[in-house]
C-alpha positions as CSV (number, residue, x, y, z in Angstrom):
1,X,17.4,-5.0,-4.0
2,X,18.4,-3.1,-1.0
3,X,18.0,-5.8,1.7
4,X,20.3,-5.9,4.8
5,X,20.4,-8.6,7.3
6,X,21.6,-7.2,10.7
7,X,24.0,-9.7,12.4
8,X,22.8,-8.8,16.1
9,X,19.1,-10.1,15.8
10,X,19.2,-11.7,12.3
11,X,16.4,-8.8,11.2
12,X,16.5,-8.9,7.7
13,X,15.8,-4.8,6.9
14,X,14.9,-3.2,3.6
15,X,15.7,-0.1,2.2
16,X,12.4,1.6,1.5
17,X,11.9,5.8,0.6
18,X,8.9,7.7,1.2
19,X,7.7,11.3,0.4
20,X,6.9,13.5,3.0
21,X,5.9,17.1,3.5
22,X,8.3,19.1,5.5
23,X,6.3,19.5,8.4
24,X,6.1,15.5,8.8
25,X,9.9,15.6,8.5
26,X,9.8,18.0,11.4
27,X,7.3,16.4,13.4
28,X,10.1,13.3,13.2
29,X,12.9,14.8,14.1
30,X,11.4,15.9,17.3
31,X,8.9,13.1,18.0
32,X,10.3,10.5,16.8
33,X,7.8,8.8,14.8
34,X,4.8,9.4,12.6
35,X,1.7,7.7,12.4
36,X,-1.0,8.6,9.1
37,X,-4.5,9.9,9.7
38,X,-7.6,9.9,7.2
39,X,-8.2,13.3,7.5
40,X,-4.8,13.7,5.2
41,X,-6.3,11.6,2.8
42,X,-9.6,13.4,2.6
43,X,-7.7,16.5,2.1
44,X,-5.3,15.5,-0.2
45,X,-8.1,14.3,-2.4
46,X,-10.2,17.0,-2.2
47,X,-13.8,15.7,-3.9
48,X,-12.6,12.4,-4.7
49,X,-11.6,11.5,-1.2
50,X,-14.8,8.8,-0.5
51,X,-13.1,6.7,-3.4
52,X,-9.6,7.1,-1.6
53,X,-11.1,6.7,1.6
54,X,-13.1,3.9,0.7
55,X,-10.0,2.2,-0.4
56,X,-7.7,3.3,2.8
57,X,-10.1,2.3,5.0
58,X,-10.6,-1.2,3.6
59,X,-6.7,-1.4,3.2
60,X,-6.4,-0.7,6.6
61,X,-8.9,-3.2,8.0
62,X,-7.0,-6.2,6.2
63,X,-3.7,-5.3,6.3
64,X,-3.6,-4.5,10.2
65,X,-4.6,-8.8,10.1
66,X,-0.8,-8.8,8.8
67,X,0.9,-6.6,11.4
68,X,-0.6,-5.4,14.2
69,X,-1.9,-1.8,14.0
70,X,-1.7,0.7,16.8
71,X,-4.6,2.4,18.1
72,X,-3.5,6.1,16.8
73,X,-2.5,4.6,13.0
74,X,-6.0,5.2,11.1
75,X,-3.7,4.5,7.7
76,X,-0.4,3.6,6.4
77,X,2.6,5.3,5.6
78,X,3.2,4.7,1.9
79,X,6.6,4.0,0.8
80,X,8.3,2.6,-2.3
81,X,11.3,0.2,-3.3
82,X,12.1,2.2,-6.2
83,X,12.5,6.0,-6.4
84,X,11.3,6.7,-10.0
85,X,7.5,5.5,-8.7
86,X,7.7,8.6,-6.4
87,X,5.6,11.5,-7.8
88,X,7.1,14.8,-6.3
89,X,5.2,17.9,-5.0
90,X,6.2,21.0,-4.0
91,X,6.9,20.9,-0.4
92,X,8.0,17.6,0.2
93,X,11.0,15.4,0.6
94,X,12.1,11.8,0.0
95,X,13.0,9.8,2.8
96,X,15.5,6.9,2.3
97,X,14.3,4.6,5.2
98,X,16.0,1.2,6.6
99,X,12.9,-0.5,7.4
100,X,12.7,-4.0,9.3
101,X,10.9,-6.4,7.2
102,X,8.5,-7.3,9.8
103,X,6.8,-3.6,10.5
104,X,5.6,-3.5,6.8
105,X,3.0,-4.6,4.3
106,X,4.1,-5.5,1.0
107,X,2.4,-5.8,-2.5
108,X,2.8,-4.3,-5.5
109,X,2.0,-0.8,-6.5
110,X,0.3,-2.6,-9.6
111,X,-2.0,-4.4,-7.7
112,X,-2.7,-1.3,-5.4
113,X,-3.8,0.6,-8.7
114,X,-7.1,-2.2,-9.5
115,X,-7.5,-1.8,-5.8
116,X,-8.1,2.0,-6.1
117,X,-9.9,1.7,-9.6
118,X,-12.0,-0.8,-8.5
119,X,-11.0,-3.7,-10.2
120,X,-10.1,-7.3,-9.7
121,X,-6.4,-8.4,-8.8
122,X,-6.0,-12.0,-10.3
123,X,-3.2,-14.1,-9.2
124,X,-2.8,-14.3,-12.5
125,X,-3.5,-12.7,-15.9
126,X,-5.8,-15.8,-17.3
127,X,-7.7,-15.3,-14.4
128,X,-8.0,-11.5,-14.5
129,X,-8.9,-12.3,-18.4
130,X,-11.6,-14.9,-17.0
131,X,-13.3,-12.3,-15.2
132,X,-13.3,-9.8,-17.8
133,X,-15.0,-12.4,-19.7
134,X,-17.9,-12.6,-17.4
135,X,-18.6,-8.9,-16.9
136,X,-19.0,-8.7,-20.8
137,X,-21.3,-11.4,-20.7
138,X,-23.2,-9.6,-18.5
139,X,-23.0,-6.7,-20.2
140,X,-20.9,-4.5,-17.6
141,X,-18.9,-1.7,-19.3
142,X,-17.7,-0.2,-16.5
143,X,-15.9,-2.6,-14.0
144,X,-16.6,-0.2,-11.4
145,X,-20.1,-0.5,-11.6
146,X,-19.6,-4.3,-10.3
147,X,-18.9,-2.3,-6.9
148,X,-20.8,0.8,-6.7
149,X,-24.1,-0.5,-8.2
150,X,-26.3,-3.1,-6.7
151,X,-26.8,-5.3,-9.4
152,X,-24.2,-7.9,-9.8
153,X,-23.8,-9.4,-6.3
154,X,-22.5,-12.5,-7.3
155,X,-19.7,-10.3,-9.5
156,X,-19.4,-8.2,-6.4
157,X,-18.6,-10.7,-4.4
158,X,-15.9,-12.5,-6.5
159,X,-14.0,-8.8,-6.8
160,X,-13.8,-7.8,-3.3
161,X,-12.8,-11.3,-2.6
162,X,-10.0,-11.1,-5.0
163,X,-8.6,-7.8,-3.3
164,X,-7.4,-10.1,-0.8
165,X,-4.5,-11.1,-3.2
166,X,-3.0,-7.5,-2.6
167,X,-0.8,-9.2,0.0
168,X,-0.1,-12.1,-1.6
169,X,3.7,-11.5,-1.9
170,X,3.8,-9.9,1.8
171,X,4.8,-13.7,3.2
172,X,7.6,-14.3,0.3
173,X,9.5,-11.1,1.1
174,X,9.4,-11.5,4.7
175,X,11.0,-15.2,4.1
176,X,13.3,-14.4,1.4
177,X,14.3,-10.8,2.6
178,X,13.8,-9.8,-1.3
179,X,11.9,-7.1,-3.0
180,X,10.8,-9.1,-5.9
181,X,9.4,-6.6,-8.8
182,X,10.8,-2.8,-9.2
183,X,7.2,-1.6,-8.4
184,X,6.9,-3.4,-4.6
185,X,5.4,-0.8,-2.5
186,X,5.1,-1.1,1.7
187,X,2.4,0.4,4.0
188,X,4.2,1.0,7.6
189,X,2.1,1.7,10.8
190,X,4.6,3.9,12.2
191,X,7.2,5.6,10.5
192,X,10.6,6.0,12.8
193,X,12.7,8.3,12.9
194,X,15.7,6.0,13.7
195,X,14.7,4.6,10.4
196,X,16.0,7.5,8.1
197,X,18.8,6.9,6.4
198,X,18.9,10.0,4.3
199,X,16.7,12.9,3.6
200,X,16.9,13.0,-0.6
């Protein structure tokens, strides 16, 4: 699934794309690199930018704990192993990137989703199911509510912890050079330009 080993340094690369509006495509081609700020985010999102920020922000905390995070990277570069996960916008263009394995974050754009809609990421589904089980014994219709509200701090606890297991396939790729599931998504720090492959 799009994974090259280079024979120089043995860097096992994978072939990632990523939209971008034009003027990021610009700013690459004379820069040289692109690093993600929050105030994108916030105005991407318009009014429900503190839920996205909320999310990038925590994202960003742990996954810098996986690879290193340089001081002018407030988020990631989003990028995808597949190119029919990519929503198009006016404006913007798919990069085809050839991405060492060790600059990214991987995890599934599944998992990303409960991230973002506040819900719990089980390692597996019996254990997602277990926890749905306890918020209807205590009566919680809304998993959100788990989050934003400040009555279950037990059930609170127990789904943030579980957003942890957002990276949990981050190692296996790295080791095994492969993708694993058609929806693996990749945050990058930095985005290179030497990285571009093609501009789609």
């Amino acid at each position: 699934m799009g994974v090259e080993k280079r024979m120089d340094n043995q860097c096992i690369q994978v072939t990632l794309y990523s939209p971008q509006p034009y003027s990021i495509v610009e700013k690459l081609k004379q820069e040289g690199y692109h690093t993600a700020k929050m105030q994108f985010i916030k105005e991407k999102y318009g009014d429900a930018a503190p839920v996205f920020v909320d999310a990038y922000r925590w994202y960003a905390i742990n996954a810098e704990k996986i690879v290193q995070r340089p001081h002018e990277a407030e988020s990631a570069v989003w990028c995808y192993s597949d190119l029919k996960y990519i929503e198009m916008h006016s404006g913007y263009q798919i990069l085809q990137l050839l991405v060492p394995v060790e600059k990214a974050v991987f995890f599934k754009m599944a998992d990303w989703n409960k991230r973002l809609n506040l819900r719990y990421i089980g390692r597996t589904s019996q254990e997602e199911d277990a926890y749905n089980q306890k918020l209807l014994r205590y009566g919680v219709d809304y998993e959100g509510n788990v989050y934003l509200k400040p009555f279950y701090p037990q059930l609170k606890n127990e789904l943030v912890k579980s957003w942890q297991n957002l990276f949990r396939y981050d190692n296996q790729v790295k080791e095994q050079g492969n993708l694993l599931f058609n929806d693996m998504s990749a945050g990058l720090w930095r985005l290179e330009w030497e990285w571009v492959k093609n501009i789609l």
